[in-house]
NUPA-638003 format. One line per 2 residues: for each residue x, y, z of C-alpha. Coordinates in Angstrom, 2 decimals, padded with zeros to 5 digits. Layout:
N
X/Y/Z; ...
***
This chain:
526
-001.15/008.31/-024.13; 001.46/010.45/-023.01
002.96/012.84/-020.12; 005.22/015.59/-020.30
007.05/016.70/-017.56; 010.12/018.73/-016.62
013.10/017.14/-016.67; 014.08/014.96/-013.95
016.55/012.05/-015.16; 019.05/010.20/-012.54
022.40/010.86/-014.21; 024.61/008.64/-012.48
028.36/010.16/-011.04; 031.35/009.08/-009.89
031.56/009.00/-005.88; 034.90/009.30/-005.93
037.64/006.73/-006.14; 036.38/004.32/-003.26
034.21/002.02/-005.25; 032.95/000.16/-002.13
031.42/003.45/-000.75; 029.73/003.89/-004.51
028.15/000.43/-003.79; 026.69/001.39/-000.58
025.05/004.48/-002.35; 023.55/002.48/-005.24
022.49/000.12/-002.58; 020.60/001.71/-001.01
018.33/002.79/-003.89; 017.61/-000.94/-004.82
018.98/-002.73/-001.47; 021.13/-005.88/-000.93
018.90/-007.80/-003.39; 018.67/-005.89/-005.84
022.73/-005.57/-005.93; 022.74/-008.90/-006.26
020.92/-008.77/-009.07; 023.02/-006.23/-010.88
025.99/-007.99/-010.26; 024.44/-010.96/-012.01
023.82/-009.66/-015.42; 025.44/-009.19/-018.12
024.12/-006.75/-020.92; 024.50/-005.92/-024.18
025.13/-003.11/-026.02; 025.58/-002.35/-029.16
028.05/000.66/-030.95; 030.28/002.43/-028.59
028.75/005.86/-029.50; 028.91/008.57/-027.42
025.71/007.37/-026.31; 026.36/004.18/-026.18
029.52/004.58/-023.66; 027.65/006.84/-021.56
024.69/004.23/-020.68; 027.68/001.72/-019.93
029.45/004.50/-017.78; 026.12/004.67/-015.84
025.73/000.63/-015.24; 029.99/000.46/-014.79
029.67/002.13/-011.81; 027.24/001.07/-010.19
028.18/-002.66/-010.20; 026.97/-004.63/-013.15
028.14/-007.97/-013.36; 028.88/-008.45/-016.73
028.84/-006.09/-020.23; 029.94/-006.53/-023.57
029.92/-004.24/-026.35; 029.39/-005.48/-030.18
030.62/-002.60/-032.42; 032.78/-003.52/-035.97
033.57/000.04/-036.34; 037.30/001.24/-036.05
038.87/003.98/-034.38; 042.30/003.57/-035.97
044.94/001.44/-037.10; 044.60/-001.73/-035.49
042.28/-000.13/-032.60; 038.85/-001.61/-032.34
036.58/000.64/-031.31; 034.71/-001.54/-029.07
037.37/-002.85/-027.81; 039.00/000.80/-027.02
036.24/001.58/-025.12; 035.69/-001.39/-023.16
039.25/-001.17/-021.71; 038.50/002.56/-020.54
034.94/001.66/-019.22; 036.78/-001.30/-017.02
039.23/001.14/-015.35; 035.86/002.86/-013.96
035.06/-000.07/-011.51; 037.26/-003.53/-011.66
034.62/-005.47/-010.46; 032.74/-005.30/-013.50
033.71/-007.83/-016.09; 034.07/-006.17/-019.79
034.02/-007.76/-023.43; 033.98/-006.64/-026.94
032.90/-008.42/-030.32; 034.28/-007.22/-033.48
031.67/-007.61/-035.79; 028.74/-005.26/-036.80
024.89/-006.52/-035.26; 024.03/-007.07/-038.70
026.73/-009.31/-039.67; 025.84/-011.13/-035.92
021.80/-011.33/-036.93; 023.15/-012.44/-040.16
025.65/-015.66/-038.98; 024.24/-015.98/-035.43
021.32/-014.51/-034.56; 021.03/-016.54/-031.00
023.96/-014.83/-029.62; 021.54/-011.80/-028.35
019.48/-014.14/-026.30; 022.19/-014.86/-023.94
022.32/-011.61/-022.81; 019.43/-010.04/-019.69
019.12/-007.32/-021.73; 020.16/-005.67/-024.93
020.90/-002.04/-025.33; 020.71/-000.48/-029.32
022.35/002.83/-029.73; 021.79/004.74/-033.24
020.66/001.66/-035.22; 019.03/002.08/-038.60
015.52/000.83/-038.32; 015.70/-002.02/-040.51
018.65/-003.39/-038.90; 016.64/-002.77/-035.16
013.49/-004.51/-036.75; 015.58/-007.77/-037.03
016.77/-007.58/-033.50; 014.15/-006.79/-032.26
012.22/-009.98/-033.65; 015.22/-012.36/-032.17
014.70/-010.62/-028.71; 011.10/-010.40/-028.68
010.59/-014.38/-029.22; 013.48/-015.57/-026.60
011.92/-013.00/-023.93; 014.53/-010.59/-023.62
014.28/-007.23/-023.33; 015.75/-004.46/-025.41
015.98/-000.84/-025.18; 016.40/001.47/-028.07
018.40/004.48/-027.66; 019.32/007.61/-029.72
020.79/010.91/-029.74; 019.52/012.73/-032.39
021.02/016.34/-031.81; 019.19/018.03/-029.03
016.44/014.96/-029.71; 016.65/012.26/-027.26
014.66/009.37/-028.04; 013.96/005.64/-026.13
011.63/002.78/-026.87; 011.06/-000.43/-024.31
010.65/-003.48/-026.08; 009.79/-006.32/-023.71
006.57/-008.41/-024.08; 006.03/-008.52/-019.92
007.66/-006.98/-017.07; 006.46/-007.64/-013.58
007.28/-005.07/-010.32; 007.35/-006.15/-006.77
009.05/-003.05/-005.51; 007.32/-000.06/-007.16
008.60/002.43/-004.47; 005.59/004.54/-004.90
005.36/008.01/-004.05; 003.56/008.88/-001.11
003.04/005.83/000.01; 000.15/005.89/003.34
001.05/003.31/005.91; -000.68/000.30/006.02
-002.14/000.99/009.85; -005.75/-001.01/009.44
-007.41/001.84/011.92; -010.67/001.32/009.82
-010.59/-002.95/009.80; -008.83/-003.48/013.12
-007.69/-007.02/012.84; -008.02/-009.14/016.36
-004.32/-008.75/017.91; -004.68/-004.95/017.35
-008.06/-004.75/018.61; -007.24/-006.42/022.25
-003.77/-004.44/022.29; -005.60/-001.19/022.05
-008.11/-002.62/024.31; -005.13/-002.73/027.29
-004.81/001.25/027.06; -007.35/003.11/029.15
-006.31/006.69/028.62; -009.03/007.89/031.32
-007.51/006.42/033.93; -003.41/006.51/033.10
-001.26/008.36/035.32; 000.21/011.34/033.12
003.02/009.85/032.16; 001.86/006.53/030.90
-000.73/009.20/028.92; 002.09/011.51/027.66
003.85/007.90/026.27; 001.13/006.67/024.52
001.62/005.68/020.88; -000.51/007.68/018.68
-001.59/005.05/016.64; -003.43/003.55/019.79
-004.79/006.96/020.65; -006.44/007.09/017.00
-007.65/003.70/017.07; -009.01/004.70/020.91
-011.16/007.53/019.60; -012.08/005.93/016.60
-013.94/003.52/018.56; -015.14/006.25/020.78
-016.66/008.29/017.21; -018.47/004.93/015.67
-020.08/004.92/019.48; -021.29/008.71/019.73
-021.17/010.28/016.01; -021.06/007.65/013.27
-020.80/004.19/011.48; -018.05/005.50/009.16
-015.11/006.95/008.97; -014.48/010.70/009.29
-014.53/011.28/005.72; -015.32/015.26/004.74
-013.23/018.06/005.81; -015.82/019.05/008.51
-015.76/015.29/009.86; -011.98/015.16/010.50
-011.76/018.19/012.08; -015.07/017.05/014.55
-012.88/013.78/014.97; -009.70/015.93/015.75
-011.57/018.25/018.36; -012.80/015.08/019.64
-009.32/013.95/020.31; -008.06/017.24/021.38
-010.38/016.91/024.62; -008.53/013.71/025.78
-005.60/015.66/026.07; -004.87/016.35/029.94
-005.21/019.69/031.65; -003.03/021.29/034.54
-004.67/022.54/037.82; -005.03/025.85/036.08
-007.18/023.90/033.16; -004.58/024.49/030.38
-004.03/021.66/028.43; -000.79/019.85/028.83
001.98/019.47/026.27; 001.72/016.29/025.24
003.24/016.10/021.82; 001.71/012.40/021.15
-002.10/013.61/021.15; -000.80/016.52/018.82
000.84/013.60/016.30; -002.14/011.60/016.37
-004.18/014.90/015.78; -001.43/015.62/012.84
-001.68/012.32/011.25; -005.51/012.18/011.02
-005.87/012.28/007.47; -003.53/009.61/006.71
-003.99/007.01/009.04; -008.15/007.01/008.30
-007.56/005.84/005.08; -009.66/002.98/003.52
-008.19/-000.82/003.49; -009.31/-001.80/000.07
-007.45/-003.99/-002.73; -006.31/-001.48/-005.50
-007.73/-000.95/-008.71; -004.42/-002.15/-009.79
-004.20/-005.44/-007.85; -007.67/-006.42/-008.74
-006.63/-006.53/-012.37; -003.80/-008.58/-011.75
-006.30/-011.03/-009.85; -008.60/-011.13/-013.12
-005.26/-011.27/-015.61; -005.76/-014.38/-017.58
-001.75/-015.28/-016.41; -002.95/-015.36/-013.01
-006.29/-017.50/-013.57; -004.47/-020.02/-016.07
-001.50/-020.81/-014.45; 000.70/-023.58/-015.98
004.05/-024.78/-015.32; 005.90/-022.34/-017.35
004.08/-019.62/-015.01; 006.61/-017.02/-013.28
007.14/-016.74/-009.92; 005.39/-013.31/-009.79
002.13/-015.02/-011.10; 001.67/-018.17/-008.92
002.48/-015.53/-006.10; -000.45/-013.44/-007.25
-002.91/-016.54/-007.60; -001.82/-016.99/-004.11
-002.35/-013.51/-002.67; -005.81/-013.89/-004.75
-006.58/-016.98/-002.85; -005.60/-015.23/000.41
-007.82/-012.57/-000.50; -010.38/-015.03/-000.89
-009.93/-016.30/002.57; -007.94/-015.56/005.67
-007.45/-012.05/004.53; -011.57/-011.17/004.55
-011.08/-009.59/001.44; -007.57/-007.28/002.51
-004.30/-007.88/001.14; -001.81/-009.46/003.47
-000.61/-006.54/006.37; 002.72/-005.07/005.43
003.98/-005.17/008.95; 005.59/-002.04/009.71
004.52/001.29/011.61; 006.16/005.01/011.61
008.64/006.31/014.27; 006.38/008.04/017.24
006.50/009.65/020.02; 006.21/006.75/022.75
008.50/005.01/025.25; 010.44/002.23/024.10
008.49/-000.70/025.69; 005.21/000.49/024.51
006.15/001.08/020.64; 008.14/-002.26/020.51
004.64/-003.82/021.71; 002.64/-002.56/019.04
005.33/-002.30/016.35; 005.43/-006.81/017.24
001.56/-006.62/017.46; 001.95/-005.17/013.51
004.79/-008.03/012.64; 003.32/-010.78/014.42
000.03/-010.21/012.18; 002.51/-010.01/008.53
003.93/-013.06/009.61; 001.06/-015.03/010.21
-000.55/-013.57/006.71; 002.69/-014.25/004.69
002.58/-017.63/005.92; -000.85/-018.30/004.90
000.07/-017.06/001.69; 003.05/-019.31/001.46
000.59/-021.89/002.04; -001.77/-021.11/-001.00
001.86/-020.68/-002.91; 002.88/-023.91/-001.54
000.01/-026.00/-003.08; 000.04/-024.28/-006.49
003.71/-025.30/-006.99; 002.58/-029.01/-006.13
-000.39/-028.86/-008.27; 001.94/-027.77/-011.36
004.96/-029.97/-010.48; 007.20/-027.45/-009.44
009.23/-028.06/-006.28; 008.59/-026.12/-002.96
011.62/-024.17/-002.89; 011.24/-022.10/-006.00
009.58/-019.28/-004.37; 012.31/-018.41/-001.84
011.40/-017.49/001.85; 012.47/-013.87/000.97
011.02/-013.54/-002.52; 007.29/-014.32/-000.44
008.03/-011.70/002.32; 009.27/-009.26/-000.17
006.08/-009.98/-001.77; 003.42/-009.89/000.41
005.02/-006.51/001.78; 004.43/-004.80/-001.17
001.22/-006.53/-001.95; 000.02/-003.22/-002.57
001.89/-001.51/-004.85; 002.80/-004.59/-007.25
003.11/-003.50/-011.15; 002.66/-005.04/-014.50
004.22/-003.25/-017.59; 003.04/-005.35/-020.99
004.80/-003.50/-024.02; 004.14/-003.66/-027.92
006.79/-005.12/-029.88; 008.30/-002.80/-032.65
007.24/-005.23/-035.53; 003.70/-004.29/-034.46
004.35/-000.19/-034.22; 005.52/-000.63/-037.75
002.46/-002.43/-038.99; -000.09/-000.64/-041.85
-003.15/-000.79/-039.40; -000.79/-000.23/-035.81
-002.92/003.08/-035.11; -006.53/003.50/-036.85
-007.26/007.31/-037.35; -009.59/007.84/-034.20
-006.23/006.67/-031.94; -003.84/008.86/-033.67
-005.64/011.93/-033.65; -006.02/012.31/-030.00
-001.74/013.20/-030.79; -003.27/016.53/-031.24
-003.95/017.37/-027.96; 000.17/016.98/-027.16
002.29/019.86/-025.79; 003.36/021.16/-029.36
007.35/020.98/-028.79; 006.97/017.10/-027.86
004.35/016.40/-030.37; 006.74/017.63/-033.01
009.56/015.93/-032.25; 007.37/012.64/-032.35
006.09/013.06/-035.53; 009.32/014.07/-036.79
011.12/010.83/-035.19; 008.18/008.97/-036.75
008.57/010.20/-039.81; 012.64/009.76/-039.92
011.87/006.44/-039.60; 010.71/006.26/-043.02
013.67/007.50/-044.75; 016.32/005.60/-046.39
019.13/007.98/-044.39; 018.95/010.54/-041.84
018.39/013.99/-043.26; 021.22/016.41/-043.59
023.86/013.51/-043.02; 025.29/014.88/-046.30
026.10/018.63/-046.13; 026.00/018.93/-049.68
022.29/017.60/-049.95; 020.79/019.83/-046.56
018.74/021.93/-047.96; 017.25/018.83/-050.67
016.79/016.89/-047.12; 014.81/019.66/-045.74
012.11/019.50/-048.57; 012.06/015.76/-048.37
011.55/015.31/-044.69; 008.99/018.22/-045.07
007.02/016.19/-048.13; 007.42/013.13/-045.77
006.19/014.78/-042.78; 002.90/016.32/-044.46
001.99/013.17/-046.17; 002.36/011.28/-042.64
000.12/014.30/-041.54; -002.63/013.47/-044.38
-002.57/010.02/-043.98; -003.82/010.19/-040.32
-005.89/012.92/-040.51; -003.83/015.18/-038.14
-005.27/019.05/-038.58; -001.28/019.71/-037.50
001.11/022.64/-038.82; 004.23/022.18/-037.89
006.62/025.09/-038.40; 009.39/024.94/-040.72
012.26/025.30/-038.19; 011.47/022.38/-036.46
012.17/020.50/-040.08; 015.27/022.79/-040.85
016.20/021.84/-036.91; 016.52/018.29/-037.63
018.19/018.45/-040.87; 020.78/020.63/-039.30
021.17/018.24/-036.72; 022.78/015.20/-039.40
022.29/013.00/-037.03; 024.76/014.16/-034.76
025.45/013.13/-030.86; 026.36/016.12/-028.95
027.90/015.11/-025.69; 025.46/017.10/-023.37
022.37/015.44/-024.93; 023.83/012.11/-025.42
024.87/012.17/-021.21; 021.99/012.70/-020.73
020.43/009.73/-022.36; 022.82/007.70/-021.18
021.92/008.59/-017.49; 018.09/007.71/-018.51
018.81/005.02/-020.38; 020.85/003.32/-017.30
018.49/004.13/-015.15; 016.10/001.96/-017.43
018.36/-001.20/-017.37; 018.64/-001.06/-013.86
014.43/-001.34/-013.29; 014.42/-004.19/-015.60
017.28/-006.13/-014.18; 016.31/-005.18/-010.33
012.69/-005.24/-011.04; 012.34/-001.97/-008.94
010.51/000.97/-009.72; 008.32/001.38/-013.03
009.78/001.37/-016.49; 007.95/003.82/-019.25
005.97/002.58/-022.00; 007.08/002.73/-023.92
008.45/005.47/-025.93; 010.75/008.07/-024.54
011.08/011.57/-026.23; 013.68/014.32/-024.48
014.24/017.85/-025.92; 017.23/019.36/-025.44
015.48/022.59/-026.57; 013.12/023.14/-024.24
014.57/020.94/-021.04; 011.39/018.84/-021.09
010.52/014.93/-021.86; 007.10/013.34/-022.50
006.17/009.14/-022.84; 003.80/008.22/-025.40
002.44/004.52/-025.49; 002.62/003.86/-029.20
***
């Protein structure tokens, strides 16, 4: 699976010198709580490459607790180079807590290969793959996660390893309010019952919410028209006209300006939408980590029996109601009613899901308070829009039988540049060095990755050419970091390590591929 899209990577900058007024930025794209969480962790990463000291820039500055950089490489002298750069990164943002280790990850996996699991989250930066196949194997049995990085001339190139990642705040794009026009529970059905819009005096009618004047003619179109919802293009428009003649006329029988008939007529096609329990959510319900819970279950998952179970129940088969409604035109007294008509109802949901969460922890001996007040209302607001990411781990990508011949083949169907530059970084992975490392061997490593490259090719039954300058490309490359393409993984990267840590937004899976070349990036699930 993959998509390839233009460009569009959060590179992180420096909002100049007043580092509270760079917190209040970051906070608000991940809030107070997810702050908190940043300021928690502590990550690893190891070489201070270019690449490397760019991702820790991007998490510097933004707040992370905690970093420390493992590199046994040497600048000069008596100059460590991890150590260098850990005193420069800590001038960025003094909050932030910075330490080195002078020793190479393979003399660490070697003598103590625990020390990565005390870490949230481990960052490799232009690792050979033997030495990443170890680390990965120590990471991937203690649960943490690790992201592989590497700049690779104008080749970018990521990989997720992390066996599960769970997402309450997806921030989805798009997202349609959660309004319940179509399943009107009680409160909202007697509070819209209160408005008589035939017999208001024109200013009460001028002040009305639009949600209520929706929900009004809604009722009045299941009466006279139909048993559903205005669903075709001719429909809405018949429900809008129908609308449009509740708006009041002057003496002269103009219709009046009243710009909250015209916002209910504008917001038509958003508010009718269906309340139904994603495609999504319903998977999570039948995941085998929500039906088997035991007492090593997360949070998320007891959380998701119980939203299940609420389902089930008091919810009549709808997830809990988020609780919030849109600015409007409407005076003050009559939007705070139905705005608390809206919050009243989440509350009473989120504590009947507290309820079901309640008796689960009992049932598997875990005490009440482990599911905090907030963690449930941050939950059962985004109900919705909840995410599970499951990734392979690298031991199986590297396996004889990983991909049979039917699953790699459908690769041909990829945009050519990024379907290239995978095979290519597939095939690299195969060789002892990186080609044209040595200048004096270039033109031996172009034949070799070439040979390498068609045999890959034959062995998977790819009907593939790829040209020749892509191969000379990467041997002229030698594995160099240029400092444009390696800022720019670093900004990606970062931006990765902060939706693990914050659990916010989606990560990819769970291979990352960025061409310098042609400005473009594509994610293939490998």
């Amino acid at each position: 699976m993959f998509q390839e899209k233009e460009v569009c990577a959060c590179i992180w900058c420096k909002v100049g010198e007043n580092e509270m007024s760079g917190k209040l930025l970051f906070g608000k794209l991940w809030g107070d709580h997810g702050q908190e969480a940043l300021e928690s962790a502590h990550v690893c990463v190891i070489n201070a490459t270019a690449t490397g000291t760019e991702i820790l820039k991007n998490l510097v500055l933004p707040g992370i607790g905690a970093f420390t950089i493992v590199d046994g490489n040497r600048v000069s002298g008596e100059d460590n180079r991890a150590q260098s750069a850990m005193e420069l990164l800590q001038e960025l943002n003094s909050d932030v807590s910075g330490n080195f280790v002078e020793e190479s990850p393979e003399k660490l996996l070697d003598n103590d290969p625990s020390f990565f699991n005390r870490f949230n989250l481990v960052v490799a930066t232009q690792l050979p793959e033997s030495t990443l196949l170890r680390l990965a194997e120590v990471l991937w049995n203690s649960n943490t996660p690790l992201l592989i990085c590497r700049t690779y001339g104008l080749v970018g190139y990521m990989r997720v390893v992390i066996k599960e990642h769970t997402v309450v705040e997806s921030h989805p794009d798009n997202m349609l309010e959660d309004l319940r026009l179509d399943k009107p529970f009680p409160e909202l059905t007697e509070h819209v019952q209160d408005y008589d819009l035939e017999h208001m005096d024109k200013k009460d009618h001028s002040h009305t919410p639009w949600i209520v004047i929706v929900a009004k003619y809604l009722t009045k179109w299941f009466n006279e028209k139909s048993e559903q919802l205005p669903k075709s293009y001719k429909e809405k428009e018949a429900f809008k006209e129908l609308i449009r003649q509740g708006i009041l006329k002057n003496e002269n029988g103009t219709p009046e300006d009243e710009e909250n008939f015209e916002e209910a007529i504008k917001n038509v096609n958003t508010a009718l939408n269906r309340t139904e329990v994603p495609r999504g959510i319903e998977e999570l319900f039948n995941d085998d980590c929500c039906l088997k819970l035991t007492e090593q279950s997360s949070s998320f998952w007891i959380l998701v029996r119980a939203l299940k179970e609420f389902v089930a129940n008091e919810g009549q088969g709808s997830l809990p109601v988020r609780g919030t409604i849109p600015d409007m035109i409407a005076d003050s007294s009559k939007f705070i009613k139905l705005q608390n008509v809206y919050r009243e109802k989440a509350k009473k949901d989120i504590a009947a899901v507290g309820s079901h969460a309640a008796k689960l922890l009992q049932s598997l001996g875990k005490a009440p308070e482990s599911i905090s007040e907030r963690e449930l209302k941050l939950f059962c607001s985004n109900a919705a829009f909840l995410r599970l990411v499951r990734c392979r781990s690298l031991a199986e990508e590297h396996s004889p039988n990983s991909c049979s011949k039917d699953a790699i083949s459908k690769y041909c169907c990829w945009p050519q540049t990024s379907l290239h530059l995978q095979l290519a970084v597939c095939v690299m992975k195969q060789l002892i060095y990186f080609p044209g490392v040595y200048n004096y061997q270039v033109e031996d490593d172009i034949g070799k990755l070439k040979s390498c490259l068609t045999g890959f090719l034959q062995e998977h039954g790819l009907s593939v050419v790829v040209k020749d300058d892509y191969v000379h490309e990467f041997c002229r490359y030698g594995a160099a970091e240029p400092h444009a393409v390696a800022a720019f993984m670093g900004g990606a990267a970062a931006q990765e390590v902060i939706k693990v840590i914050t659990g916010q937004f989606v990560i990819f899976n769970n291979t990352f591929i960025y061409s310098g070349m042609s400005q473009t990036s594509a994610t293939f699930l490998l």
